[in-house]
N, C-alpha and C positions, 0 to 999 in steps of 0.2 A: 033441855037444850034449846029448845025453839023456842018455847018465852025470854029466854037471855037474848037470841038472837033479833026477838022482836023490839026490847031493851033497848042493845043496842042501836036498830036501827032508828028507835026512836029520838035514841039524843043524838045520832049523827046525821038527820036529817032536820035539823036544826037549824034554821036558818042562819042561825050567829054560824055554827060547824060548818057551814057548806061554803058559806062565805071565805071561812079562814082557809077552808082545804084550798077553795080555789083560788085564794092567795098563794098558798103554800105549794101548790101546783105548778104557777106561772111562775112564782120566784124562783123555784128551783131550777125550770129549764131554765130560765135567764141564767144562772150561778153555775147552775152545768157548763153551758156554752161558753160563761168566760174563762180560757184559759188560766189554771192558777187559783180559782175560787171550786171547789169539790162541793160533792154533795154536803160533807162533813161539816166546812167552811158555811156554806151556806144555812146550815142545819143551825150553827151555831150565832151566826148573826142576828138570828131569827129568838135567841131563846130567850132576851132580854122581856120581849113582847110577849110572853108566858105568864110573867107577873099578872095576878087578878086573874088569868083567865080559868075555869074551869079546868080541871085537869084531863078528862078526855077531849076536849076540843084542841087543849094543848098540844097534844099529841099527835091526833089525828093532822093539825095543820105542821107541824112539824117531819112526820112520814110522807105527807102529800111534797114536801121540799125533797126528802128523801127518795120519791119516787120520781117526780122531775128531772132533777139532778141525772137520774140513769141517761133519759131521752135527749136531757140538754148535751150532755157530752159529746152523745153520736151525730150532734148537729156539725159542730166544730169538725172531729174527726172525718166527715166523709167531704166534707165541703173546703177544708183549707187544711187539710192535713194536721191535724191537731186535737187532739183527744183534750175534751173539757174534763173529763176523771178520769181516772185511774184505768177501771175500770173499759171504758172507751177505748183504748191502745190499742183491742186487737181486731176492732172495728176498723179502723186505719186500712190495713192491710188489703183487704176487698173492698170496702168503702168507698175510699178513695179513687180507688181503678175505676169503679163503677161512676164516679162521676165527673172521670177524665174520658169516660165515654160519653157521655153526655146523659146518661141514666140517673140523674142526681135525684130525679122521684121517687125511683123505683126504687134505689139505696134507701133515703130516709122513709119512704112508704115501710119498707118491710123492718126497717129496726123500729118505727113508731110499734106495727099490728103485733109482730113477734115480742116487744116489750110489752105491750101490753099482755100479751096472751102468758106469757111468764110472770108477768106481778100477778096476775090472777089464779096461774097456778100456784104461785108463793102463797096466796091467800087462802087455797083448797089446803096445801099442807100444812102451813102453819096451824090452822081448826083442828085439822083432823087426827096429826100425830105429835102436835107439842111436847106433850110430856114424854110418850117415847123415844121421838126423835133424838130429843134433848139430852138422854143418856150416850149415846154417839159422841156427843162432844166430850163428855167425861173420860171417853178412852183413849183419849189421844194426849203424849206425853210427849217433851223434848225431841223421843228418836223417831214419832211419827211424823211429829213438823218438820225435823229435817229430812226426811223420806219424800215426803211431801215438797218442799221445796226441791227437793233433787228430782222427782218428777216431772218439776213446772220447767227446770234448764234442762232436761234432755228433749223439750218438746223443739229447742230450735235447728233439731235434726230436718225437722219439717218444714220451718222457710228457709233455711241457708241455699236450699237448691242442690248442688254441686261439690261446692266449696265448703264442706265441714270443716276446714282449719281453718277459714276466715270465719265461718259462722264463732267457729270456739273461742275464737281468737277474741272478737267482739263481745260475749257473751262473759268470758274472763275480764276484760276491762271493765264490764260494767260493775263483774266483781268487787274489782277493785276501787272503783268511785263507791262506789257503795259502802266499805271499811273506814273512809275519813270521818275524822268526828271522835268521838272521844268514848276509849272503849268501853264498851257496856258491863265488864263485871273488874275492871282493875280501875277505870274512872282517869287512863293515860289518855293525855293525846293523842293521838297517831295521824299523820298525813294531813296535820295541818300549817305548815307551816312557819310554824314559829309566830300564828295570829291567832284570832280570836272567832273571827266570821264562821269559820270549820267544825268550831267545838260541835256544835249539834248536827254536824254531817251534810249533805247535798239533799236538799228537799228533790225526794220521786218528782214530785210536781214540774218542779225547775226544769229537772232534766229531761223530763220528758218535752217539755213545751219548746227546750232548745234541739233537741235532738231529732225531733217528728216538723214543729213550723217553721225554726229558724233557718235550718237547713233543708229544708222544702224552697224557701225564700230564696238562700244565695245560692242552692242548685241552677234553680228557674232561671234565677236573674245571669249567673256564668253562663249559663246552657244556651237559653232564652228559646223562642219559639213555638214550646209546645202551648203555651196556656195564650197564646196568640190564635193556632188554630183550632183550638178548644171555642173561645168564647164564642158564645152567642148561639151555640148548639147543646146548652144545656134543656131538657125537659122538661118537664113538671108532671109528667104523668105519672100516674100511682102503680106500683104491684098488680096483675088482674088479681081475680081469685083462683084462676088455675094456680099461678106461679106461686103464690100465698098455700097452696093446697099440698104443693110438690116440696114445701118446707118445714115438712110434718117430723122427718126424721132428725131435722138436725133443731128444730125448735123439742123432741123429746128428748135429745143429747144434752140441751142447755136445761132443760130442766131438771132435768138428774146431776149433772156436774154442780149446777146452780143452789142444788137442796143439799146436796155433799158438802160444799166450800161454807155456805152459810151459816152451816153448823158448828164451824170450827171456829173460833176466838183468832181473829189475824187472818183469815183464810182472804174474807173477800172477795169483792166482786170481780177483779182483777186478773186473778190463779184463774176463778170458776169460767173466765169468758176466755184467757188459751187454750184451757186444758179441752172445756167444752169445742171451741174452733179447731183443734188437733184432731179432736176424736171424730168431728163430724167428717172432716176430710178424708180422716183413716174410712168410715164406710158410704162417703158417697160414691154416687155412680160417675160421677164428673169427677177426679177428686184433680185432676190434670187445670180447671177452671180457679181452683183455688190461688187466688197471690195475682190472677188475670181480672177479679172485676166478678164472682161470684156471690150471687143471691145465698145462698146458702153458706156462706163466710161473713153473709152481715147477722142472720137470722139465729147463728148457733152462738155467740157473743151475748147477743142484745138478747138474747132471752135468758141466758147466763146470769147475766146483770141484773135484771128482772126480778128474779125468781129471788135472787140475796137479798134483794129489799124485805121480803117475808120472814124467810128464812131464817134472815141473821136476827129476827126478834126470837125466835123459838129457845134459843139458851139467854136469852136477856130478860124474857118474862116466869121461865121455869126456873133458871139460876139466877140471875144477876148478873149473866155474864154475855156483856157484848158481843156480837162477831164481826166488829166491824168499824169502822171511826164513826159513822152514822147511826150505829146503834148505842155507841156509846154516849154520843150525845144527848141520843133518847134516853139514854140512865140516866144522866144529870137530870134531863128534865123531869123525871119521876120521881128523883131524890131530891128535887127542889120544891115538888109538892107536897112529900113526905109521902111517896108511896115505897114501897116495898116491894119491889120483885120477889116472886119466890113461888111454890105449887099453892100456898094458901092465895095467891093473890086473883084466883080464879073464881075463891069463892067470897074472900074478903069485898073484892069489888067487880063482881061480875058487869055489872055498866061501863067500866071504863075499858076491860079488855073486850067484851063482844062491842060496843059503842068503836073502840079500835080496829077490829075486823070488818066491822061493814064499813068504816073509811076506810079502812085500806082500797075495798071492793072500789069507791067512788071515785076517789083517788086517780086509781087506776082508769077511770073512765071517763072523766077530766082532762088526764094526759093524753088519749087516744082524742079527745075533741078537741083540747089547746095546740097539742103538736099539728094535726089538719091544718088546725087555723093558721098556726107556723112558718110551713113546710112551703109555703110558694114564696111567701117574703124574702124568707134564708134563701131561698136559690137566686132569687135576683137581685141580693146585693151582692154575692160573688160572683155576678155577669154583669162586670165591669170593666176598663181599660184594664190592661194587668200592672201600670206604675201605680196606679190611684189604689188597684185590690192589696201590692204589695207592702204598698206605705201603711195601708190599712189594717192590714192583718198584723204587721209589726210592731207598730203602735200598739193594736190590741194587747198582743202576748208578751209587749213589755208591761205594760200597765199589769195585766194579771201576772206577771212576775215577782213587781212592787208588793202586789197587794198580800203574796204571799206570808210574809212576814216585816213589811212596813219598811225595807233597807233596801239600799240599790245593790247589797252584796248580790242577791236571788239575779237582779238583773243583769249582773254583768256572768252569773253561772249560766245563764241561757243565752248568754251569747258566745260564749267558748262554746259550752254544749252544740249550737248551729254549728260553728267552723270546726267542731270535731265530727260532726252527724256529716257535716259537706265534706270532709276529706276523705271519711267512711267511704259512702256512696261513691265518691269519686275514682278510691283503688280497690273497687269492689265488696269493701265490709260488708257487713252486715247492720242497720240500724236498729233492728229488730229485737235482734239477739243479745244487743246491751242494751238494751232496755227490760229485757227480760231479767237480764244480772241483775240491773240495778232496782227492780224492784224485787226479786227474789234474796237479794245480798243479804239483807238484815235477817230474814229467817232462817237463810240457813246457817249464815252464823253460827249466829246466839244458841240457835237450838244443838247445833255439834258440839259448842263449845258445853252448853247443859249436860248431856247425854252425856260426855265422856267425864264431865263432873261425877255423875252421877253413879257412874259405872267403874270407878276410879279409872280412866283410861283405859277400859276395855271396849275396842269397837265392834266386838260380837256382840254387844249389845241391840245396835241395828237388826239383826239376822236373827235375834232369840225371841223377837215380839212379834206376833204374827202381823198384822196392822205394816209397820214399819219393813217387814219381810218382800209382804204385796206388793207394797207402792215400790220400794227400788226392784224388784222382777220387774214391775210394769214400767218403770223407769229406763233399766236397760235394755227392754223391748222393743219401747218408743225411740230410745237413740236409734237401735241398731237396725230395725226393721226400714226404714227408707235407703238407710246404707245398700241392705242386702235386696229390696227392690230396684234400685238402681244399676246393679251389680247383674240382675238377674236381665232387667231388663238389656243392658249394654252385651250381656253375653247372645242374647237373643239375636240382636241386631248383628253381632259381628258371624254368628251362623249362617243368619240372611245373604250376606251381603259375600260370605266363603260359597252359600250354594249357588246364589248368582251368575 
């Protein structure tokens, strides 16, 4: 094992290799950060340039995109309300708070060290339990993914606050944006129309970027004020090491949610950073600071994310089977060198996968030196007048719009998306909670409509698989337990206030 790793180390310390990684490093956060270009996107721009080269340099600079991409995203989301991936979304939520406090360092400080400290644990697991890990994702079938996605919506028990029937309410719409396009096993229309732009559904991307920046935009701009008394009191100081020390539990949350989600084919960085940010808040000791601008609501996300970078290669390198749109890029470009995923590939070319594992290691310590270098720039171009940040930021998220799929159709779906997220907001919705639909919508779907294929329309199917059993107990747990703590806590209060 240690001569392979010495192998390794030796063609990844290559000067061509170190070079491409720390290409594939910087481009990514670039491609992170632009709304609308994902890690995946970026992953993919990039694989043209693969030609001639070496097959593990290939790779290795290709994961360094892949691992960037994580950090670039949380750039956008805590600084202009706008998640560069997917993934990123629930970094928004504390993020952002944090750097309408004027703590914008101390936000990107802890998703830069927590990202890194998670891609590196990605890197300890993927070594050390690939081939076992790998059968985990073998067990999961139609009624786990949908257990699983019923999971990830009962988490918006947890920011709706108050109002469960606005939460649902929004969380249901997103549903239903989520169902246009053209259904997945009859090949009908539905909910397009009578056009064409629909057939392939509402790009996640779109809506997200209209629904988190565009309407952050004409909130501000209706509202006006707040980013008036904001500016000019933004930070730049970093996380100490105490506060960095005190985010032990929820950076071990995001590594476990993060090694779970990874594993599974569709799962994602996405699932693994709510589920992970739920559970951290279920056992912090603060869990009252969460949704206010909490350190420990960037640090259980961002290391979420992290950790799937590894992760999601452990069924790609053992099966063939991506967990991820980033890893599946990485298939192509395996299969464009003619490598062959699978358990011989360990011994067939023992170079290209440990040569992979110590660039992952690099990678990862690239991004904590590039993001440093980052992190005081990004802050002061959004301490700016707020007409000039405005025009600026809109421009951006339209451009990354466009570049989505090359049609103004995307941009004009993020800009409904804005004046739907701003009406949201404005009669109390929830934005959150349809976003959460709308990236959960396709899984759960397909995988209901699978399952009850497959069971000829028996939905005891859910209840007869253990796997599938778990997650909806844990499912109706997570709804109902903030219900029944609020409930307990108001009974509390009206005690008080009768012994008074």
């Amino acid at each position: 094992m240690l001569d392979r790793f010495v192998l390794g180390a030796q063609i990844a310390g290559q000067p061509l290799a170190l070079l491409m990684m720390l290409f594939g490093v910087a481009w990514g956060i670039v491609g992170g950060a632009l709304p609308g270009i994902s890690g995946s996107i970026a992953m993919a721009l990039l694989l043209p340039l693969t030609f001639g080269m070496d097959p593990a340099v290939a790779l290795m600079m290709l994961a360094g995109v892949y691992i960037g991409a994580m950090y670039g995203g949380s750039i956008t989301a805590i600084l202009i309300r706008t998640p560069g991936t997917p993934g990123a979304a629930a970094t928004v939520i504390d993020g952002y708070e944090l750097h309408r406090r004027g703590l914008s360092g101390k936000a990107l400080g802890v998703s830069l060290v927590t990202g890194t400290v998670g891609g590196l644990a990605s890197v300890v697991i993927l070594v050390a339990f690939a081939v076992p890990l790998s059968r985990v994702a073998l067990a999961f079938g139609p009624p786990e993914y949908f257990a699983l996605g019923v999971f990830g919506l009962a988490l918006i028990s947890s920011f709706v606050g108050r109002d469960l029937l606005k939460g649902a309410i929004s969380a249901l719409l997103g549903l239903i944006v989520a169902t246009a396009g053209t259904d997945p096993f009859s090949g009908t229309p539905r909910f397009v129309f009578g056009g064409t732009d629909l057939l392939t559904g509402v790009e996640v991307a779109a809506g997200m970027i209209g629904l988190f920046a565009v309407s952050e935009i004409f909130y501000q701009v209706a509202e006006g004020g707040a980013w008036e008394t904001i500016r000019g009191k933004f930070t730049t100081a970093l996380p100490t090491w105490v506060e960095l020390v005190r985010l032990r539990v929820a950076m071990l949350v995001g590594i476990v949610m993060g090694t779970i989600e990874g594993l599974l084919p569709g799962g994602g960085g996405a699932i693994a950073a709510f589920i992970a940010y739920n559970e951290t808040k279920r056992w912090s000791k603060h869990p009252e600071e969460f949704g206010r601008g909490s350190l420990e609501g960037v640090a259980a996300p961002e290391t979420a994310n992290n950790v799937v970078t590894g992760t999601a290669l452990i069924p790609l390198l053992t099966f063939g089977i991506p967990g991820s749109n980033s890893a599946a890029i990485m298939l192509a470009a395996m299969m464009l060198h003619g490598i062959a995923p699978g358990p011989q590939l360990f011994e067939r070319s023992p170079q290209l996968v440990y040569g992979l594992f110590v660039g992952l290691v690099i990678a990862n310590l690239m991004m904590l030196g590039l993001g440093l270098l980052a992190l005081r720039p990004a802050i002061a171009v959004v301490n700016v007048r707020p007409p000039l940040l405005f025009a600026a930021i809109l421009a951006l998220v339209l451009i990354g719009a466009y570049s989505i799929s090359n049609r103004m159709f995307e941009v004009w779906v993020v800009l409904l998306m804005g004046l739907v997220g701003y009406g949201m907001r404005r009669f109390g919705f929830n934005v959150l909670a349809m976003v959460l639909g709308l990236v959960l919508g396709f899984l759960v779907e397909v995988n209901l409509r699978r399952s009850l294929l497959i069971s000829l329309g028996n939905p005891w199917v859910f209840f007869t698989r253990p796997i599938s059993l778990v997650l909806l107990v844990f499912a109706l747990i997570t709804l109902l337990w903030p219900i029944v703590r609020r409930a307990r806590d108001d009974h509390a209060v009206r005690r008080a206030a009768a012994a008074a």
